[in-house]
Backbone as JSON Lines, residues from 0, in Angstrom:
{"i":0,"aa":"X","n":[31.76,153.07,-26.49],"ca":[32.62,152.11,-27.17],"c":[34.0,152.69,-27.44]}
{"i":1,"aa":"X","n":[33.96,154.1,-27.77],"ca":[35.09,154.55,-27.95],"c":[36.21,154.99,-26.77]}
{"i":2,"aa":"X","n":[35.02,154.99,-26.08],"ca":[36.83,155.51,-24.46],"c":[36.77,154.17,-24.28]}
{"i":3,"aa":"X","n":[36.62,152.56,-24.42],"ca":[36.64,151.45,-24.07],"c":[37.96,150.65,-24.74]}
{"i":4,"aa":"X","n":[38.24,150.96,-26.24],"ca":[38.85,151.22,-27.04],"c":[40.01,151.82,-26.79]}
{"i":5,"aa":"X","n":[39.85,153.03,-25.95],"ca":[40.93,153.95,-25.67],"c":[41.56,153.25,-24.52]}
{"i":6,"aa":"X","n":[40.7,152.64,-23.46],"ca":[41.19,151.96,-22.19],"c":[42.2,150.63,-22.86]}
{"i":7,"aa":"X","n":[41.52,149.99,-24.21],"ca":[42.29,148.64,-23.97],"c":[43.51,149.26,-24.95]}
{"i":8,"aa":"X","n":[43.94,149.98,-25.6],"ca":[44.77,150.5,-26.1],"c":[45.94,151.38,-24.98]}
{"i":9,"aa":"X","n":[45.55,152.09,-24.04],"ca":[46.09,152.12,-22.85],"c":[46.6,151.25,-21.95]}
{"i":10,"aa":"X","n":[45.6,150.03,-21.84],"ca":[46.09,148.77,-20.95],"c":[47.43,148.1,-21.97]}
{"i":11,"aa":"X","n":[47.1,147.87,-22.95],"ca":[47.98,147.46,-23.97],"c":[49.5,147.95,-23.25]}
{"i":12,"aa":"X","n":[49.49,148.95,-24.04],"ca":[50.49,150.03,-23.79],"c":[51.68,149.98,-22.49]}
{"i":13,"aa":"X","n":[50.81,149.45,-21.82],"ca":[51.17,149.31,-20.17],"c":[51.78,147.99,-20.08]}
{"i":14,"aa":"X","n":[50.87,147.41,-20.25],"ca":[51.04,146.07,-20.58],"c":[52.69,145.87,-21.54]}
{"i":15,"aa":"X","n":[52.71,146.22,-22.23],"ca":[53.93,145.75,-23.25],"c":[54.88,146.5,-22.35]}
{"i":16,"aa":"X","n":[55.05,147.8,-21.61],"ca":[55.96,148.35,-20.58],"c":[56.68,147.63,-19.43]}
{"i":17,"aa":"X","n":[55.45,146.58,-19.02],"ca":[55.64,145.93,-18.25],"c":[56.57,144.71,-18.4]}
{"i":18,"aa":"X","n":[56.2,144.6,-19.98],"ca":[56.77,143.36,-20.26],"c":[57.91,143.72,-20.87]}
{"i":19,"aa":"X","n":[58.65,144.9,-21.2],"ca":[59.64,145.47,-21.18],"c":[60.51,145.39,-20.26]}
{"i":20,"aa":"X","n":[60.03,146.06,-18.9],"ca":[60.78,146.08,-17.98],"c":[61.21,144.36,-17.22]}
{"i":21,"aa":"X","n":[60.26,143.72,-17.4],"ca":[60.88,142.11,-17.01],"c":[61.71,142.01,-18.2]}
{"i":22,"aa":"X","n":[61.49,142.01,-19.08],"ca":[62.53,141.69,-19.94],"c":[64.22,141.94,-19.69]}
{"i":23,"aa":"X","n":[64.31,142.97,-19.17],"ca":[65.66,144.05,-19.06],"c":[65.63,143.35,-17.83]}
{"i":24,"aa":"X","n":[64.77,143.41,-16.75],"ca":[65.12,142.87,-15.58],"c":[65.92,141.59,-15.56]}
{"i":25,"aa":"X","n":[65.31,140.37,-16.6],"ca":[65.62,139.35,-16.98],"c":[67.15,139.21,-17.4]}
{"i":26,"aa":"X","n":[67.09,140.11,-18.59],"ca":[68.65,140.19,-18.84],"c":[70.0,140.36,-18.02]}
{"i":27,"aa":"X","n":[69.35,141.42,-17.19],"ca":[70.17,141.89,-16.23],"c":[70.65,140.75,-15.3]}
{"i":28,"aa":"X","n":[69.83,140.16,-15.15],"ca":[70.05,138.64,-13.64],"c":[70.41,137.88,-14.27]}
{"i":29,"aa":"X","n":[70.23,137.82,-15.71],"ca":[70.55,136.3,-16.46],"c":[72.28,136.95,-16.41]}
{"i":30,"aa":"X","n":[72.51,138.17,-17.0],"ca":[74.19,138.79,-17.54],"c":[74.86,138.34,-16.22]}
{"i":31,"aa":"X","n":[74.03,138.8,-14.98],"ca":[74.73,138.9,-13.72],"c":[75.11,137.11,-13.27]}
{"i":32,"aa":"X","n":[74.18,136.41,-13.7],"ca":[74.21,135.06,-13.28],"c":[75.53,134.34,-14.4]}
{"i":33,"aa":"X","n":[75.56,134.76,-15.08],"ca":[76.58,134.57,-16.18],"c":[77.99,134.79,-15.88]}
{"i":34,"aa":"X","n":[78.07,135.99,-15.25],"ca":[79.5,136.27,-14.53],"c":[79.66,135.51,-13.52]}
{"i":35,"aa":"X","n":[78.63,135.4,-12.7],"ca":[78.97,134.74,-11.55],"c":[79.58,133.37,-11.74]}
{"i":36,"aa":"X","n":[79.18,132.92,-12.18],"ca":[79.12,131.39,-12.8],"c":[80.75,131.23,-13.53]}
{"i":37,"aa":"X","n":[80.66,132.73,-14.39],"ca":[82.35,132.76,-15.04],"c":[83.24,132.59,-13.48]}
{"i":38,"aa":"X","n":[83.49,133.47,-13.32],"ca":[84.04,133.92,-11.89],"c":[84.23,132.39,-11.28]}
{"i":39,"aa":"X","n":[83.24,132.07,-10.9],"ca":[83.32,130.62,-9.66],"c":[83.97,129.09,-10.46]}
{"i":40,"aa":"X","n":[83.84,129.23,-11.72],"ca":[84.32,128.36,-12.84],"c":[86.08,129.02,-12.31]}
{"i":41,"aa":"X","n":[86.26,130.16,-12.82],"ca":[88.22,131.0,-12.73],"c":[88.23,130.34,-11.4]}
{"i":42,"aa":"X","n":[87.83,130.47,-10.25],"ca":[88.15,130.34,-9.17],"c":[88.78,128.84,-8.85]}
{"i":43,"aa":"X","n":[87.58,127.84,-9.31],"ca":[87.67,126.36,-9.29],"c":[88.94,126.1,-10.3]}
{"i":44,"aa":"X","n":[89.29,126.21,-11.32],"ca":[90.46,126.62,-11.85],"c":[91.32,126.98,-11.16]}
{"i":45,"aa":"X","n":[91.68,127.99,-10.75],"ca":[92.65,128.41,-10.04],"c":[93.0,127.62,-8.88]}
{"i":46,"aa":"X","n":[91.74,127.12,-8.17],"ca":[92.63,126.15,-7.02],"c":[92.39,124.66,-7.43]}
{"i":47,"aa":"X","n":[92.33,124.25,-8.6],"ca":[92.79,123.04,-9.17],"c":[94.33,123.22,-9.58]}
{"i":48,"aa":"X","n":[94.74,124.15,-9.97],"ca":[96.0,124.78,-10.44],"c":[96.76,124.37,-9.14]}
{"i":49,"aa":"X","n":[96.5,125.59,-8.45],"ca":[97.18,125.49,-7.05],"c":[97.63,124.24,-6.61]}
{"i":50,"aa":"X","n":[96.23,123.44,-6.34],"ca":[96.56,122.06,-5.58],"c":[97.45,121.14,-6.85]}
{"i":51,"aa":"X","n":[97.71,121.52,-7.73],"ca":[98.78,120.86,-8.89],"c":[99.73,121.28,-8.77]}
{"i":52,"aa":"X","n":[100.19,122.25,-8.73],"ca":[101.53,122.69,-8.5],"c":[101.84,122.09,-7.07]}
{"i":53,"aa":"X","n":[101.0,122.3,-5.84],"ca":[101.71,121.97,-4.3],"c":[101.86,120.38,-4.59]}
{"i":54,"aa":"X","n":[100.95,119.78,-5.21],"ca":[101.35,118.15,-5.59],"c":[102.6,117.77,-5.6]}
{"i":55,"aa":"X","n":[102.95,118.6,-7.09],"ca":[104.37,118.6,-7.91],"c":[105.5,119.12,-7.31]}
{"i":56,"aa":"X","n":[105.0,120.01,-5.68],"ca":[106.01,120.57,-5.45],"c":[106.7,119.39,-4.43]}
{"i":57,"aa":"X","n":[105.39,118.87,-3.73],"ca":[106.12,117.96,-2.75],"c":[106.35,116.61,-3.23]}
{"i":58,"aa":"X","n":[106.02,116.05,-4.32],"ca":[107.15,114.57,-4.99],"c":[108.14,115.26,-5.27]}
């Protein structure tokens, strides 16, 4: 009973590691998906800009 004990306290252990590392993994793709998203938002901006000014340039 007692090394059984020791196993699910080990699995545990592992277990919460695991769910550590998705976690961080998670963050990481969510931070990364976050920039990206900033970034392609500046971009769409920027050539809404653009095509406003060449508008304004040619009336």
């Amino acid at each position: 009973m007692s090394t059984q004990g020791g196993d699910n306290i080990e699995g545990s252990a592992r277990a919460s590691g695991v769910n550590l590392v998705d976690e961080l993994e998670f963050k990481t793709i969510s931070s990364a998906y976050q920039e990206a998203t900033r970034n392609l938002y500046a971009q769409q901006e920027a050539a809404r800009n653009l095509h406003v000014q060449e508008e304004n340039y040619v009336n």
